[in-house]
N, C-alpha and C positions, 0 to 999 in steps of 0.2 A: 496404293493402299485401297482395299476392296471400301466398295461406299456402303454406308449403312442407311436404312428408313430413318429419315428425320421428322421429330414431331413438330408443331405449328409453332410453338416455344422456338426452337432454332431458326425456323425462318423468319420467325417475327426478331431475333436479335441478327440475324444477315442481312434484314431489308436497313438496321440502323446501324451497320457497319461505316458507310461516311458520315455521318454524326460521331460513332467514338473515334472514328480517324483523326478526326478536326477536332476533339478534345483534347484527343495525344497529342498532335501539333501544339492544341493550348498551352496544354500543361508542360510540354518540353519548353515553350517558349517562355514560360515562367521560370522555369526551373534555369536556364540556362543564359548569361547575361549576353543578348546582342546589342546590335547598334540598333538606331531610330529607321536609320532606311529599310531594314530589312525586318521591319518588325511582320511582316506579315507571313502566314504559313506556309512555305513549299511541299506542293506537294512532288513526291520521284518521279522521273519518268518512265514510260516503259522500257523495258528491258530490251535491247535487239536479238534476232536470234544470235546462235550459240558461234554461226561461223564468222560473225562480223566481230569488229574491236571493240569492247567493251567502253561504254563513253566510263569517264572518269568521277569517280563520287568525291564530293568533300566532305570530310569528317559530320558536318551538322546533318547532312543527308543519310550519311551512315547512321549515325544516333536515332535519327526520324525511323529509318529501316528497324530498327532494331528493337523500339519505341512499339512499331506495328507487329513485329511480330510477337511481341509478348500478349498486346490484345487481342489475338486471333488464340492464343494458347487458353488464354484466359474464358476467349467464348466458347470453344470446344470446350472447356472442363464445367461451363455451365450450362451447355445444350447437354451434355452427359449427366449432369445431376438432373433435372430438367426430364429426362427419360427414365430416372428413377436410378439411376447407377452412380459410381465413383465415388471422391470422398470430399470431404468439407474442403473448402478454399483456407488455405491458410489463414490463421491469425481471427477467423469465424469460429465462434463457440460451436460447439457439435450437438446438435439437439436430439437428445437421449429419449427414445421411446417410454413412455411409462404405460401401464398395464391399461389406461382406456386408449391410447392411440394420442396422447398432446403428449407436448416436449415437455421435459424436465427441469425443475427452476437450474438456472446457472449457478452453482455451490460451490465453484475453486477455477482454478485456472482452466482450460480447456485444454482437451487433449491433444490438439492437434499443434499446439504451438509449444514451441523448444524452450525449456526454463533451466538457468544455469543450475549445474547440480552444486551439493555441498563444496566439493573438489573442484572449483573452480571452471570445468570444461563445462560446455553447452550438452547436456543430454546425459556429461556421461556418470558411470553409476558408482558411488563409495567405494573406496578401493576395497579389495578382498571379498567385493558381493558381484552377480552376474547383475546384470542388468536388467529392471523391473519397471511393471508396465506404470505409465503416469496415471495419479486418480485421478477418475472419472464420475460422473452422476448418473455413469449406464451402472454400474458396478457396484457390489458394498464393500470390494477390497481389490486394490488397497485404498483406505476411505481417505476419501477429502475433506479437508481441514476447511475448519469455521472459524469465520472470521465473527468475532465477537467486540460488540461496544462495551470498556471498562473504567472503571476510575482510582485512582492510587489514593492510599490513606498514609498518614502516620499515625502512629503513638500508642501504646509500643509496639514497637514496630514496621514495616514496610509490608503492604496489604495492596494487594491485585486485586479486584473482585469484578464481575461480570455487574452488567447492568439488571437481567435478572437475578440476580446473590446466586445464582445456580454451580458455579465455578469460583473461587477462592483461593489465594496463594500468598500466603505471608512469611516473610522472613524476621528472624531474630537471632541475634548476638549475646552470648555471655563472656565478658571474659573478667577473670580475676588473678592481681597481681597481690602476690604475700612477699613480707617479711619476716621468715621465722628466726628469730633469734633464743638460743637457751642460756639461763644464767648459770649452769653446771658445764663448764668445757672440757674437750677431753673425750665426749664422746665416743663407743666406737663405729657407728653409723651415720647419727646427727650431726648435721653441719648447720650452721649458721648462713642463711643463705636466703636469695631473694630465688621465687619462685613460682611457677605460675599450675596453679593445681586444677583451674579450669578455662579453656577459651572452648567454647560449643556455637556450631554456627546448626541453625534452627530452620528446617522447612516445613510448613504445613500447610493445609487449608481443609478444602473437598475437592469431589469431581461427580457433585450433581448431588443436591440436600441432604440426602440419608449418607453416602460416602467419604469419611473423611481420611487423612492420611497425615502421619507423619515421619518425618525423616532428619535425623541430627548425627555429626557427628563431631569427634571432642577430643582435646590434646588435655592430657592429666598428666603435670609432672614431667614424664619425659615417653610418654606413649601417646602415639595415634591412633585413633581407630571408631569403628561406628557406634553410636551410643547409642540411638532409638530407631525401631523402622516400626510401623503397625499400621495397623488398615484399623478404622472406627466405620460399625457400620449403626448409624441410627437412627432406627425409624421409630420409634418410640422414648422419649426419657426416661421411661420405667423400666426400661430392658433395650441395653443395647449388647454388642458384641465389640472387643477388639482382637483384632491379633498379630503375633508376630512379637519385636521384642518392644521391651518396654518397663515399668516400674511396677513390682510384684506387689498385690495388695497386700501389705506389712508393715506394721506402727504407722501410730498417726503424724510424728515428726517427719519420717520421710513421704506420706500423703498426704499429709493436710497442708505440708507448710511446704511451697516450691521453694526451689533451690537457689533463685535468684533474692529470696524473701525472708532469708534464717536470720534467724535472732542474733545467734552467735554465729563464730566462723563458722564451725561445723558441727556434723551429723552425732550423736554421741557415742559413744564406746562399749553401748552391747552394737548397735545399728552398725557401726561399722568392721565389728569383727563376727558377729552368728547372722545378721539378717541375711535376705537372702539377694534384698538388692535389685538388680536390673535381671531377666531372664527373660528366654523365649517361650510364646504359649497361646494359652485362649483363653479368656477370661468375657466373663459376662457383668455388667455394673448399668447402674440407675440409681434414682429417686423415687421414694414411694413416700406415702403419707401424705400429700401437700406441700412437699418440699422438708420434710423434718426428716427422714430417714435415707441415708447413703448406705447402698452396700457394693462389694468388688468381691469377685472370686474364681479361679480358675482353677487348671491343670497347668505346671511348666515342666519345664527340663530335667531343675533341680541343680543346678551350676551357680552357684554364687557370683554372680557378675560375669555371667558366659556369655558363650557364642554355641557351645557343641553341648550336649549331653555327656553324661560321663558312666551315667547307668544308667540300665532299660529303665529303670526306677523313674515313674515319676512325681510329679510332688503336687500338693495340693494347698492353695493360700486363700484365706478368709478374713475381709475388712468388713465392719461394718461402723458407722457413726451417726447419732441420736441428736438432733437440737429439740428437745422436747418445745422449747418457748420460741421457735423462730418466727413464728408467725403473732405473736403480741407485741405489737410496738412500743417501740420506747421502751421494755421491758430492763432493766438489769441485766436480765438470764438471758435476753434476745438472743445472743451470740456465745450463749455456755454450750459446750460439746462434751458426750459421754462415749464410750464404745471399746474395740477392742478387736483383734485380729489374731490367726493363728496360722501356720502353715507346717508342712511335714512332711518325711518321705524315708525312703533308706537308702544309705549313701553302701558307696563302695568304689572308694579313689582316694588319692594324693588328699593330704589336707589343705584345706584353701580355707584362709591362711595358714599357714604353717608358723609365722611370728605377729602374735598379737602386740597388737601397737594403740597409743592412747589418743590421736588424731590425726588419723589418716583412714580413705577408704583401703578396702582389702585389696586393692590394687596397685595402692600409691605407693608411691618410691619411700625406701628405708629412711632416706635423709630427712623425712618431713613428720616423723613420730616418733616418738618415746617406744620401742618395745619392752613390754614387759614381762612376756610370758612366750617361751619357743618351743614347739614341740620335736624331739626329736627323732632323727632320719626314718627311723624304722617305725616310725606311727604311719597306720591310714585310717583313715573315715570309715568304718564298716559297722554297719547295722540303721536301724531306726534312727530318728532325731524327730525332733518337734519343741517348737519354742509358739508361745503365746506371751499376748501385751493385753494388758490394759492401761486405757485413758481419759485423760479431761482435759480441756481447753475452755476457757476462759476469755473473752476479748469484751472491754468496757472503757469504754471512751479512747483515753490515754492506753493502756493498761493492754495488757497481753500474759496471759499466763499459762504454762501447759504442764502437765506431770503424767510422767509414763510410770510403770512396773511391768516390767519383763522377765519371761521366764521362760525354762525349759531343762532338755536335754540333748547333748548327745552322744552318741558311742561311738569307740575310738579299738584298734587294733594292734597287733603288734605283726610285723610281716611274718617273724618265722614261728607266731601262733593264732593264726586267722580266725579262726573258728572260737576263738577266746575274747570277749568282748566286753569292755572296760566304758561302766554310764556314768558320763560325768554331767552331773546337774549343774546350772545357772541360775542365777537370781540377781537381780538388776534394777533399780529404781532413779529416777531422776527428775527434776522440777526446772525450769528453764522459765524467765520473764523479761518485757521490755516496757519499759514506762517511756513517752514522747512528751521532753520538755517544753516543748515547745506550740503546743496544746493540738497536735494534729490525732484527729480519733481513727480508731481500726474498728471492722466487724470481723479478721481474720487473719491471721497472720499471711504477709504478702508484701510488696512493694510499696513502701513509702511516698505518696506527693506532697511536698513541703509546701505549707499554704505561705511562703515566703523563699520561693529556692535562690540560693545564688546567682546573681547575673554579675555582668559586667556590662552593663549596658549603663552611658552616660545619665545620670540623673534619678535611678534607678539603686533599692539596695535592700537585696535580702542575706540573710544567717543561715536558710536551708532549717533543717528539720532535724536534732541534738534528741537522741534514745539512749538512758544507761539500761544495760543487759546485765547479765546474772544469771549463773546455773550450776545448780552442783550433782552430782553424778556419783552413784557407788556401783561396784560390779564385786559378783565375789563367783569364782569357778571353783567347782568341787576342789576339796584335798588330794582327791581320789587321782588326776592327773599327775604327782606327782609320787604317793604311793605305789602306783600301777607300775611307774618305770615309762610314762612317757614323756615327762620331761626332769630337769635338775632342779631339786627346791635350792639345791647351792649356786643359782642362779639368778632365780626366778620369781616371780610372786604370782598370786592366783586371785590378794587381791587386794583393789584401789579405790577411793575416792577421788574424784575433781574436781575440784573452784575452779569456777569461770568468773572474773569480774571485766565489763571494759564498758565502752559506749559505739554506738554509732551515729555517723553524721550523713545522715541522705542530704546532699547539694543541690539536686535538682529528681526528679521520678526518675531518670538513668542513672544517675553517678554518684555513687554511696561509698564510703570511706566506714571502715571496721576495724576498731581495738581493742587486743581482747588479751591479758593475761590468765596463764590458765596455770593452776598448781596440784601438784598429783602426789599423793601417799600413799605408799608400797606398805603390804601387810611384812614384807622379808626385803633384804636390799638386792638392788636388780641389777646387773650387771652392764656395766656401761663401757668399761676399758679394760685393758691389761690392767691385773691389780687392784681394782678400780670397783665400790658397789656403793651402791647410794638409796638411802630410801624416799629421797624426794626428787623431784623433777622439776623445772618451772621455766616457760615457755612464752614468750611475750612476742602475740602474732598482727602484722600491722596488713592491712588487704583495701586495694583501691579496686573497686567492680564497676564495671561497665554493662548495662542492659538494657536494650531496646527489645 
């Protein structure tokens, strides 16, 4: 091997070559168990030349050899760095240049040493990908991951957060189990049945102050599928952005009051057959005034509980809500709410729904509502719509009270006269309340803590927290859907009222028990069986819910 110029560095580690000799002897003699006599280092002897008989080695002399020759490797590869060449010594972090000439702080693993991959091999790379270079702190890609100090929270909830709040990650669970039983049998879609119309498992947090995120997805009934994704970006209260899918600002029952928090079982009967529900979009919302004024409004799709668009059409939704007295304490009116929301667009598809039903969302399975109004096959959605609400809310001590009026229109089609376009007007009003017997006070309709919840813990004894509810509900659809020829008035009704009477018992801030008998009267009898028309309905829904 031709010799190279060595600098003063090499010779100063070849003058201390029998110093690491005698260290490897040390260290082999640690490492490896002998006797007492022989505790001392051998060192080999000279080798004879090539034509004599080789004197004969023992194993420990072999090892010694072997010993040495890795420290002579070891000093060549650092008389080589040493003259400015080759690369890091194994398992030594690699000191990354940065723009004034010093190394760069250590920020991940080092590149030089082999870290098992996901796939269980050393090095090697996710199947179906080629293989990618390891992060480094020379490089901004692929970036090296930070290792952050965090502490877990509960209630509600399961909550990750960084030591600076910079970073957030909480998870949440709904899930709810119904009993619906009807006291009319015979049915020809309703069944008597135990069923579970939500479990939604919940991610959210941020990913650094202004960006927040969230992500859910939820089994209704007898479908899977994703319920929320949107990106919050906010850097001001008064003006934020979300987007992506999410809950379209529309009535105050499905905004103001979350889902884990309803008074009654469910949503009401314009809300769950015209609003527009969950859709993809952009939407801008804040607080202004000092905290008394909420407003929401974007562009969406226009898909009533979609995923896809259905036409280039798209729609446009406006909430806004007023606490004029939020800010006088102790006030009565503290927690009174005013306001009102509208959205709109023009359609041109399938009707969705196509059978209106008296408790169930537009997606739930036929078994879980009362239909009472079907339109038929040959109808579509074509032309304008637009529906508006107005509201109030009410919350004083005990006491909860909300009442909507809703309205609108929309126009409907026949396939084989498109161009022919039939406006069927809605009109809608409803009042909904809960008194807490049990003297626990609200500033808003939401999740119950019983200042007494049930335990079972020896020695120990609460009731939980006893709400009776109440709501009654009219809806009335133009005549005009049955004149037109788009549905059977020998069918059908266009229009109903419903009593809601029941209570609820929150056991603990998770676990809330809901009873609720609901009773429904048809303007016409509604078809329920072979044979079979009825103008009343009556439904008694029993629901154990779980939420962290």
């Amino acid at each position: 091997m031709p010799s190279r110029p060595r600098s003063w560095q090499a010779y100063w580690i070849s003058a201390w070559m029998p110093v690491l000799l005698v260290l490897a002897g040390s260290t082999l003699s640690a490492q490896e168990p002998i006797s007492p006599e022989s505790a001392e280092v051998e060192i080999p002897l000279p080798q004879p030349p090539p034509t004599a008989e080789p004197l004969p080695t023992s194993p420990r002399e072999e090892a010694l050899e072997e010993r040495v020759r890795q420290l002579e490797e070891m000093v060549e590869r650092l008389s080589t760095q040493m003259q400015g060449g080759g690369t890091p010594v194994a398992g030594e972090p690699a000191a990354a240049a940065t723009g004034d000439g010093e190394a760069a702080p250590d920020v991940g693993t080092p590149a030089t040493v082999e870290q098992p991959s996901r796939t269980g091999g050393v090095g090697a790379p996710p199947q179906g990908m080629a293989a990618n270079p390891k992060p480094s702190a020379k490089y901004d890609a692929p970036a090296t991951i930070q290792n952050l100090k965090a502490n877990v929270k509960f209630g509600p909830g399961f909550e990750i957060r960084s030591d600076d709040d910079e970073y957030i990650l909480q998870f949440h669970d709904l899930t709810q189990l119904d009993y619906r039983g009807y006291r009319q049998s015979g049915h020809a879609t309703e069944r008597d049945s135990f069923l579970i119309p939500r479990q939604w498992w919940m991610f959210s947090g941020r990913m650094t102050k202004p960006i927040g995120y969230f992500v859910s997805f939820a089994n209704g009934f007898d479908s899977f599928g994703l319920l929320d994704v949107f990106l919050d970006f906010d850097f001001d209260p008064r003006f934020r952005i979300r987007a992506g899918r999410a809950k379209t600002p529309f009535q105050y029952e499905f905004i103001g009051v979350p889902t884990q928090g309803m008074i009654v079982p469910e949503w009401g009967v314009f809300f769950n057959n015209f609003a527009e529900n969950r859709d993809l979009g952009v939407m801008a919302f804040g607080r202004l005034f000092n905290g008394t004024f909420d407003y929401m409004g974007g562009i969406f799709n226009g898909a009533r509980n979609g995923l896809v668009a259905k036409t280039d059409s798209k729609f446009i939704s406006w909430f806004v809500n007023y606490k004029p007295f939020n800010n006088v304490e102790d006030s009565p009116l503290q927690n009174f709410n005013v306001g009102g929301s509208v959205y709109g667009g023009t359609n041109n598809n399938t009707p969705f729904p196509g059978v209106f039903r008296t408790m169930v969302p537009t997606n739930g399975n036929a078994a879980a509502g009362v239909p009472f109004l079907a339109l038929n096959n040959n109808v579509r959605e074509r032309g304008p719509m637009t529906f508006w609400e107005l509201h109030s809310a009410w919350y004083y001590r005990q006491l909860a009270v909300i009442g909507q009026w809703d309205s609108g229109f929309q126009n409907y089609a026949k396939t084989d006269r498109p161009s022919y376009h039939t406006r069927i007007p809605v009109q809608s009003f409803s009042v909904q309340g809960g008194y807490l017997l049990t003297g626990e006070t609200r500033s808003s309709a939401g999740v119950v803590k019983p200042r007494n919840p049930v335990t079972f813990k020896f020695g120990k004894f609460g009731l939980g927290a006893w709400e009776l509810t109440g709501r009654y509900q009219y809806l009335d659809i133009s005549r005009n859907v049955f004149t037109a020829g788009l549905a059977d008035a020998n069918l059908w009704a266009n229009r109903l009222s419903i009593v809601d009477v029941g209570f609820n018992w929150h056991m603990t801030q998770y676990l809330k028990f809901m009873f609720d008998w609901e009773h429904t009267s048809f303007n016409n009898p509604v078809f329920t069986n072979v044979d079979k028309w009825s103008k009343v309905s009556d439904m008694f829904v029993a629901r154990m819910q779980l939420f962290f």
